[in-house]
C-alpha positions as CSV (number, residue, x, y, z in Angstrom):
1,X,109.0,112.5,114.9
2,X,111.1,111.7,118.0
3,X,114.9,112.3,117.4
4,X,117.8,110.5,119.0
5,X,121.0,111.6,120.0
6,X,124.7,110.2,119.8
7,X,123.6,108.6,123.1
8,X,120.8,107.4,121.2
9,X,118.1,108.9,124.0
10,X,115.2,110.6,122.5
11,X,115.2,114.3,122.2
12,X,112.3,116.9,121.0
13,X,112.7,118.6,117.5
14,X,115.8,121.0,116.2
15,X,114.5,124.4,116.5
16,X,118.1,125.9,115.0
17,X,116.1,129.2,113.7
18,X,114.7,129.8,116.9
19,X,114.1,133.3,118.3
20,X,112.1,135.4,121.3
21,X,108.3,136.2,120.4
22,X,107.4,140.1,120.2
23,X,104.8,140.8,123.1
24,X,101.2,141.1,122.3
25,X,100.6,145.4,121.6
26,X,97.5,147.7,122.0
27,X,96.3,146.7,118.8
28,X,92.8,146.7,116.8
29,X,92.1,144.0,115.7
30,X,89.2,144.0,112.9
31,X,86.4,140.6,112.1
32,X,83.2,140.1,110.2
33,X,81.1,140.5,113.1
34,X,83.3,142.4,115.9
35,X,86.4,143.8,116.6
36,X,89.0,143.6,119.6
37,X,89.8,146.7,121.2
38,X,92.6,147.1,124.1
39,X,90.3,148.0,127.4
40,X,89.9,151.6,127.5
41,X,88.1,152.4,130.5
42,X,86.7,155.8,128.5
43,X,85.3,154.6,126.0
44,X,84.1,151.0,127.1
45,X,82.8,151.5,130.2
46,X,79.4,152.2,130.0
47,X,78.6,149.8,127.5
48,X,80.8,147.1,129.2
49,X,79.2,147.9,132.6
50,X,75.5,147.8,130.8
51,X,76.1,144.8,129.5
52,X,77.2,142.8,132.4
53,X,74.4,144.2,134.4
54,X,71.5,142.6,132.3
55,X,73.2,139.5,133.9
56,X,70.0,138.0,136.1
57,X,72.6,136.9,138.8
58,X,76.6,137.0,139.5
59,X,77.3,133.1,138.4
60,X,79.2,134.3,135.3
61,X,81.7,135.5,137.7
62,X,82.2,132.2,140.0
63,X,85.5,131.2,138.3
64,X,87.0,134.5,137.5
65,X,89.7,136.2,140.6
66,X,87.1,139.2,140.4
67,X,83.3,140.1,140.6
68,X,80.2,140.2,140.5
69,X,80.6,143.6,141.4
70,X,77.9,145.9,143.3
71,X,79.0,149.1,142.0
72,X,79.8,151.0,139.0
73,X,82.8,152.2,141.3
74,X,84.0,148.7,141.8
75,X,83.7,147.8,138.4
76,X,85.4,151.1,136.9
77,X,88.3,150.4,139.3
78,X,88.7,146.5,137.8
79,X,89.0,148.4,134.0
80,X,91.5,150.8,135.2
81,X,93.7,147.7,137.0
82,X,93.3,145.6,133.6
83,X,93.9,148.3,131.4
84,X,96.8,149.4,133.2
85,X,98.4,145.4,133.3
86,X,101.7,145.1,132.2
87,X,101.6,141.8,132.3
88,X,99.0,141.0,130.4
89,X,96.9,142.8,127.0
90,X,92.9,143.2,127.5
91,X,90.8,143.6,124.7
92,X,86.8,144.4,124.5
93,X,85.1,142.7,122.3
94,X,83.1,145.1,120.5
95,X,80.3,144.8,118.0
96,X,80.8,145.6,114.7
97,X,77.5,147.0,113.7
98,X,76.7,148.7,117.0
99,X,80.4,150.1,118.4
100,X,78.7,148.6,121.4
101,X,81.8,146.8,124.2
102,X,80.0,143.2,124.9
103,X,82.8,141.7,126.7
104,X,86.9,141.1,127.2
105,X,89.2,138.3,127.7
106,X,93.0,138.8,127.7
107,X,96.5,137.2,126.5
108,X,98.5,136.6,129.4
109,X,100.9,134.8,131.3
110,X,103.3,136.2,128.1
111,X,106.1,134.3,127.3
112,X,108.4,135.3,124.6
113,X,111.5,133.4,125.2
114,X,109.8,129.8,124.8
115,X,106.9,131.1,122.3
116,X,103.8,130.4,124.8
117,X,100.8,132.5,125.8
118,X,97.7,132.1,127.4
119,X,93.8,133.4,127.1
120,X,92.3,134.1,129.5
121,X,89.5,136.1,131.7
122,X,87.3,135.4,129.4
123,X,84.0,137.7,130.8
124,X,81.1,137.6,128.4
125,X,77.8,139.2,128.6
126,X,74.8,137.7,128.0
127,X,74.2,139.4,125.1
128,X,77.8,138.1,124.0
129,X,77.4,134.4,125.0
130,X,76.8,131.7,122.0
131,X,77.1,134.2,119.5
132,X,79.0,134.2,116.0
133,X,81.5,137.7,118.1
134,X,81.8,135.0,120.8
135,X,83.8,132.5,118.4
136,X,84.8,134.9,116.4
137,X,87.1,137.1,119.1
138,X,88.6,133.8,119.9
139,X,89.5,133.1,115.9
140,X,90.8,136.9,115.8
141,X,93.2,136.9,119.2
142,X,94.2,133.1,118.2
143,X,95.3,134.1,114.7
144,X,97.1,137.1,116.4
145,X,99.1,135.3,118.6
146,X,100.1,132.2,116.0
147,X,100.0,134.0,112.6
148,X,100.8,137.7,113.5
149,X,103.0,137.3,116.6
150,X,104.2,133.7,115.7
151,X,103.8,132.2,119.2
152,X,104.2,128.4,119.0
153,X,101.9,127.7,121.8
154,X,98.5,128.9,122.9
155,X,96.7,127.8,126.1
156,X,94.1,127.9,127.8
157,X,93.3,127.2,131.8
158,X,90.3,127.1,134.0
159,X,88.8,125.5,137.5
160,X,88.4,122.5,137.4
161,X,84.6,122.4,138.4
162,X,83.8,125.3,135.4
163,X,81.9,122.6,132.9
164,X,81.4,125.7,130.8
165,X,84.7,126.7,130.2
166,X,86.4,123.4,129.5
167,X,83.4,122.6,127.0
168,X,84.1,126.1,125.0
169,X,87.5,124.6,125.3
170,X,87.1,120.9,123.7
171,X,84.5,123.1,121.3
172,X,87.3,125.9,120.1
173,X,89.7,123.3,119.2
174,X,92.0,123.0,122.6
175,X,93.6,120.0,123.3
176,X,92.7,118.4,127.2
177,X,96.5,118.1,128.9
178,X,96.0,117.3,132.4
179,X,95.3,118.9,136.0
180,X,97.6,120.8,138.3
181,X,96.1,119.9,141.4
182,X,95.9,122.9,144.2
183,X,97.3,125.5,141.5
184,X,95.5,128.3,143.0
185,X,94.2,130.4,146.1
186,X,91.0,132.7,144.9
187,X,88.4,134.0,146.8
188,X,89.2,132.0,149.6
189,X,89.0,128.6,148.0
190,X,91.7,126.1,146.6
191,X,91.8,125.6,143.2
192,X,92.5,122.4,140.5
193,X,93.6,123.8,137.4
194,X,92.8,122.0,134.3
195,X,95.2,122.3,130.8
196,X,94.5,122.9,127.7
197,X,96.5,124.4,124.6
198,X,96.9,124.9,120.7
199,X,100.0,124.2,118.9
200,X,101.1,126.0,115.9
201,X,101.3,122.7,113.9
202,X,97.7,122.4,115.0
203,X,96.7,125.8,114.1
204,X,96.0,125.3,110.2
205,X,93.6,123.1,110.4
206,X,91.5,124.8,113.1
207,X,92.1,127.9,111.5
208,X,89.9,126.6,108.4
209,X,87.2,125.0,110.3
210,X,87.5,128.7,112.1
211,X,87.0,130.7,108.5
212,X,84.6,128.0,107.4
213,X,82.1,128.2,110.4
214,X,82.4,131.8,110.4
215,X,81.3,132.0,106.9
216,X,78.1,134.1,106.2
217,X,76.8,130.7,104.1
218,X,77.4,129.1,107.2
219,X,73.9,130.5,108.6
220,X,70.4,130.3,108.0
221,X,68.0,133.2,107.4
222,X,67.4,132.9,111.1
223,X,70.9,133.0,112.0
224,X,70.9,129.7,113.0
225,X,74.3,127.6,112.1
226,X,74.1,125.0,109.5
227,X,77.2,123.0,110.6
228,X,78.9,123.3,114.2
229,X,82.3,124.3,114.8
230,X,85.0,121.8,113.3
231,X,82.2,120.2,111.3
232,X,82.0,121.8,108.0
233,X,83.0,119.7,104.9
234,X,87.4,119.9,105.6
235,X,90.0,118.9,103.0
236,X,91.5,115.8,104.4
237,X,95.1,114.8,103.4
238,X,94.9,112.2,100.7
239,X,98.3,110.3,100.9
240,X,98.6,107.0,102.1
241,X,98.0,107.9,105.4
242,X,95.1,109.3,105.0
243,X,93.7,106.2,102.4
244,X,94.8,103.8,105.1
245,X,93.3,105.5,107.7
246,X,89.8,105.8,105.9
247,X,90.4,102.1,105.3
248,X,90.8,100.6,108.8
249,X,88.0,103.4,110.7
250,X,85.9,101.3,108.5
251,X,86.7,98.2,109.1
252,X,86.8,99.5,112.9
253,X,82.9,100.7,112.4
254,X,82.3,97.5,111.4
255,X,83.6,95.3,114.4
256,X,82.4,97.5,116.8
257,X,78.7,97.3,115.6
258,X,79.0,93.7,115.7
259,X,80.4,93.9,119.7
260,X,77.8,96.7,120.7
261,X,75.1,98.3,117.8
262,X,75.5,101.2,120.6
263,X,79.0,101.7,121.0
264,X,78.9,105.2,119.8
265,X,76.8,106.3,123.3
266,X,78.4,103.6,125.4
267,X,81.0,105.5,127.8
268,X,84.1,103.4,126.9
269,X,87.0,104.2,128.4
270,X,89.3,103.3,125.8
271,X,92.2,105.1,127.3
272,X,92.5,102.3,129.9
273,X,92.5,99.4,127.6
274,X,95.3,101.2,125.9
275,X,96.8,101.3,129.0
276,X,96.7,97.8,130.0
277,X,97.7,96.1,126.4
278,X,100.9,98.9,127.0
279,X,101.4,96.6,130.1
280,X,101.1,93.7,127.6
281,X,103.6,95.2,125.2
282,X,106.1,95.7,127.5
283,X,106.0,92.2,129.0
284,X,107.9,90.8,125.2
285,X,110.8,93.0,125.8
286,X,113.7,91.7,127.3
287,X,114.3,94.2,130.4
288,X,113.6,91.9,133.3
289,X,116.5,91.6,135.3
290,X,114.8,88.8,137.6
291,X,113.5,86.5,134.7
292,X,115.9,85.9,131.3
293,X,113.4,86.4,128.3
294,X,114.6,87.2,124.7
295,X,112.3,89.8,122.9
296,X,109.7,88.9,120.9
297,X,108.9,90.8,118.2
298,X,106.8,89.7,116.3
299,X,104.6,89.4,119.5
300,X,105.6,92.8,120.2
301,X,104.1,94.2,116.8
302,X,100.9,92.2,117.3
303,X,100.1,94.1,120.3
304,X,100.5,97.2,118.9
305,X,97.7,96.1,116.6
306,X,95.7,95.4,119.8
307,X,96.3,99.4,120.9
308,X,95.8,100.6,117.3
309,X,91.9,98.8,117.8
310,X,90.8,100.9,120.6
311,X,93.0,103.7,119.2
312,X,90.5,104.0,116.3
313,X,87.5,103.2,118.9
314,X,88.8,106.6,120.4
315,X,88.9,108.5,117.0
316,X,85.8,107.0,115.8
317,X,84.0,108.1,119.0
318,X,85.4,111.6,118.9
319,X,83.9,112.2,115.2
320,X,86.6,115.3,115.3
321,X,87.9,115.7,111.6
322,X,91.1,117.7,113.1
323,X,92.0,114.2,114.5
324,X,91.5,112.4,111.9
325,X,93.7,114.7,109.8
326,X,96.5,114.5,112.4
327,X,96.1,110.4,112.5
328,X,96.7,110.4,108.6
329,X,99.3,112.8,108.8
330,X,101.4,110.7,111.6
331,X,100.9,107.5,109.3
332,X,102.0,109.0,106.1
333,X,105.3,109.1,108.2
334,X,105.5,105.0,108.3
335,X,105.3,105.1,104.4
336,X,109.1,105.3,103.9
337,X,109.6,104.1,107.4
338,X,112.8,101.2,107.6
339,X,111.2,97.6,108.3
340,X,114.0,97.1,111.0
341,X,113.4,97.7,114.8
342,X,115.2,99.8,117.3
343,X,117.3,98.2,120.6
344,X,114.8,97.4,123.2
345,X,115.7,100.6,125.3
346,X,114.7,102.8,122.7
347,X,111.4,100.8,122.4
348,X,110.7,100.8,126.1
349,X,111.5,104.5,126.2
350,X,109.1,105.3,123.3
351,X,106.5,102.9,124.8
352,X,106.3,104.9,127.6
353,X,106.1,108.2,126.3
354,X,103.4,107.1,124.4
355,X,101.3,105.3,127.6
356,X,102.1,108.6,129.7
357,X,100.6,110.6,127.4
358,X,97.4,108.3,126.7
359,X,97.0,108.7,130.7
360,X,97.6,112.4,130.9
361,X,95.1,113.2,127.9
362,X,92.5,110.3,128.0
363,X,92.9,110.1,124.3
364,X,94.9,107.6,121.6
365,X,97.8,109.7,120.5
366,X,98.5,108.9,116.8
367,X,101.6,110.8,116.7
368,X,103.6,108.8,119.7
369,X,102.2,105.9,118.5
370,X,103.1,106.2,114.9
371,X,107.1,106.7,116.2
372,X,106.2,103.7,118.7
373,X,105.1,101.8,115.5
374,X,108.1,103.0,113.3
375,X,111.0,101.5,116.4
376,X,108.9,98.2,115.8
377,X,109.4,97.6,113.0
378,X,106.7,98.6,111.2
379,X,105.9,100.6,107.7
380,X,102.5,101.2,107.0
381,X,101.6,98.6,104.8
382,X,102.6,96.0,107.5
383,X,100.9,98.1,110.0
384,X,97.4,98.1,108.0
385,X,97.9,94.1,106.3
386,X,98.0,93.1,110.0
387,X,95.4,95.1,111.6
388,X,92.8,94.0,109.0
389,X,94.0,90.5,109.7
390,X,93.4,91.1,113.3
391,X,90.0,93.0,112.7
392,X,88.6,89.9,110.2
393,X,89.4,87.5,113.1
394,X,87.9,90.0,115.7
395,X,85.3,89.8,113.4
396,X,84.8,86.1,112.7
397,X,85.1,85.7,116.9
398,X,81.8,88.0,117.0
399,X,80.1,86.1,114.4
400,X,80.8,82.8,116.1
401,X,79.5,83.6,119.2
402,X,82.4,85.0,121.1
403,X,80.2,87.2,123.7
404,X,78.3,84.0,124.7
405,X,81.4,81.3,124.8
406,X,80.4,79.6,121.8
407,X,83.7,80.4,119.9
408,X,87.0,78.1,119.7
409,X,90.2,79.7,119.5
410,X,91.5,76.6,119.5
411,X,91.3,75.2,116.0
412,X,93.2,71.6,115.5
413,X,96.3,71.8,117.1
414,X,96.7,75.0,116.3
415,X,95.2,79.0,117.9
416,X,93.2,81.0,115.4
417,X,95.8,83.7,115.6
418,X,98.6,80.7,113.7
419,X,95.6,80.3,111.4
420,X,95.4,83.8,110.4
421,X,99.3,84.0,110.3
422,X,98.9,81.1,107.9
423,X,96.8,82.4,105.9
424,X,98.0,86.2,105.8
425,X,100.9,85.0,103.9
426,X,99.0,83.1,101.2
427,X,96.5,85.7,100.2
428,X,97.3,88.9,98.1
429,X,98.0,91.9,100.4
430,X,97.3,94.4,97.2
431,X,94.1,93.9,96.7
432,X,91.5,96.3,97.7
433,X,89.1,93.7,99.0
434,X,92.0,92.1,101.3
435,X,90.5,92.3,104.4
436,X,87.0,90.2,103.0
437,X,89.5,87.7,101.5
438,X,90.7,87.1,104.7
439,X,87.4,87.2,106.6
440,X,86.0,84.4,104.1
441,X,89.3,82.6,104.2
442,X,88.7,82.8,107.9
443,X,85.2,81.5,107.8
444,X,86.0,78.6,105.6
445,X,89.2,77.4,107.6
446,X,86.9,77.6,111.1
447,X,84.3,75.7,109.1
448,X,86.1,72.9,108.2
449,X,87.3,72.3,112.4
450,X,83.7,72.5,113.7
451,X,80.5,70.9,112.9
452,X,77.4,69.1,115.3
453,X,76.4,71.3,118.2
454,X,78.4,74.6,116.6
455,X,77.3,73.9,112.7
456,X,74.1,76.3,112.7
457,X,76.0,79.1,114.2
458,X,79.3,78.6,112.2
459,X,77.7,78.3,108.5
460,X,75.6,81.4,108.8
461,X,76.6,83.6,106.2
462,X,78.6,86.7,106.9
463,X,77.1,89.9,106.2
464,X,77.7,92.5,103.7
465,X,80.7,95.4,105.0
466,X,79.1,98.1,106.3
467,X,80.0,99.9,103.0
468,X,77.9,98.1,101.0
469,X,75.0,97.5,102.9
């Protein structure tokens, strides 16, 4: 939640308690299936530099500052120089049941004072690649560096042309921040640098899905996983966030297999809608200088609705349960929220933080919104009572032929969004069937404006919620 200050600008969180990290030590550090062991050039060489030579090429070396190398004198002298770092802490990854070294990465780019770190030089073998060590050396050096060391932030950074590495990225749980364009000189070549990072808020819930993936029932008698990393069966919060949630990324499934039975495969970008109806927003605030409008709010809160629909297009598509937990988590926050909006400054200033991070990380941020929502105006019940009297309408526009132009949003003298207004305040809000209350009331109110040329399509019956079908 985004605090203010006595000049009521928006500040990050109080961190009164505060102190310096301790740097990452020499440390063993023991899982299920391998170990992490600080390079010792002694005793991990030769199984280190067998490993890496039953590679059938040097490609796994492309986006490192080092290698392939041609010797076993070239490559001893790279594990003295990262043994030796004092900047950095690399650790073999070595296998549990054979004491064999498979690999290394590091923590680096150490800094104590702000709580951040990085992993990095990730150099697996084949024989390391896509295996349960693989994921688990991550688990072990990321629960190191949050739990045991109590860093706040843990990232992770790579070319921008290394598909691989930003996929293990996305797969291990790291959140996509941006690109630093022309970071980096190596090996003769200019380099994009793409951002990614763990927070410690973040780190519970990946931490589970962690332990529950790396779980020996996890596997097959084969070996073979049964459910992929951040997939296994996690406990989702069940406030009101979380019931709210459930109930409108239903109702969201619904519309958009109405719009498109293959939205899930179509490549939406819903980042740039989000963008544009931020645009929209902005336009009902009262900051241009060259044109005297008033604000209007209630306009204002109806396109947040709009952004909250491809919002939960984005969620939906990304099927990632750690989102879902941290969009149920932000709306509990609206439950005790005040139904009283801030001054338009604050609003503008929250409406942009919110559209700059939707552009930087091509993804519907729940949390900025949430606070974007809460300056508006709105609690959580008005937040959910008016997106599922957007989504029926949405809904009745797609049953009445909105793709092909058949559909009137002119109804009488009036547009089907007074209508709904209209109708929102006559029908219960408590009940659990709300939104098909409104969806029929909808229907029956359309009905009654249209008839002749329009009747077949208008007075087909509306099918079943997706729930009960």
């Amino acid at each position: 939640m985004v605090q203010l200050n006595d000049y009521h600008q928006p500040i990050g969180p109080s961190l009164p308690h505060w102190q310096a990290r301790p740097r990452p030590t020499r440390c063993v550090l023991h899982g299920k299936y391998c170990r992490l062991e600080a390079v010792n050039p002694e005793q991990h060489g030769d199984s280190l530099y067998e490993a890496y030579s039953s590679a059938n090429d040097g490609r796994d070396w492309t986006y490192l500052s080092v290698g392939p190398f041609t010797s076993r004198g070239q490559f001893d002298q790279h594990l003295h120089t990262i043994s030796q770092a004092d900047n950095a802490v690399h650790y073999a990854v070595v296998e549990q049941a054979t004491g064999r070294a498979l690999g290394t990465l590091s923590l680096m780019r150490i800094d104590p004072q702000n709580g951040c770190i990085e992993v990095g030089f990730v150099a697996w073998s084949p024989a390391l690649k896509q295996t349960r060590m693989a994921t688990e050396a991550h688990y072990l050096l990321m629960a190191y560096a949050i739990d045991g060391l109590g860093y706040r932030r843990y990232e992770w950074k790579c070319d921008t042309h290394n598909a691989p590495s930003q996929a293990a990225a996305r797969r291990l749980g790291f959140r996509y921040e941006g690109i630093f364009r022309q970071a980096i000189v190596y090996k003769g070549r200019s380099r994009d640098t793409a951002w990614f990072s763990i927070t410690d808020t973040e780190w519970p819930a990946l931490k589970a899905n962690f332990q529950a993936w790396l779980a020996p029932e996890n596997f097959d008698e084969q070996g073979r996983q049964k459910h992929r990393l951040g997939q296994q069966e996690t406990i989702i919060p069940a406030g009101s966030g979380a019931r709210r949630l459930k109930q409108m990324l239903t109702l969201q499934t619904e519309l958009n297999h109405l719009i498109d039975p293959n939205w899930r495969v179509a490549k939406q970008d819903y980042y740039r809608a989000i963008w544009l109806e931020c645009a929209e927003l902005a336009n009902y605030l009262d900051w241009k200088w060259w044109q005297h409008r008033e604000r209007n709010l209630p306009q204002l809160q109806l396109e947040l609705i709009d952004i909250l629909h491809f919002g939960l297009c984005d969620v939906l598509r990304a099927n990632d349960l750690l989102r879902e937990q941290e969009a149920a988590t932000a709306l509990d926050q609206l439950e005790q929220a005040p139904a009283n909006a801030s001054d338009s400054a604050t609003l503008m200033t929250a409406l942009e933080h919110f559209a700059l991070r939707v552009l930087q990380t091509r993804q519907f941020d729940f949390s900025s919104f949430v606070q974007l929502a809460r300056l508006s105006g709105l609690t959580l019940d008005t937040l959910y009572h008016s997106y599922a009297g957007k989504n029926a309408l949405n809904r009745l526009r797609q049953l009445r032929g909105y793709q092909h132009g058949h559909y009137h949003k002119q109804w009488g003298d009036q547009q089907d969004n007074e209508h709904l207004a209209r109708l929102q305040s006559q029908l219960p809000a408590e009940q659990d069937n709300y939104p098909e209350l409104i969806l029929h009331a909808l229907q029956d109110s359309y009905n009654s404006f249209f008839s002749g040329g329009t009747q077949a399509q208008n007075s087909a019956s509306l099918p079943p919620p997706l729930s009960l079908r």
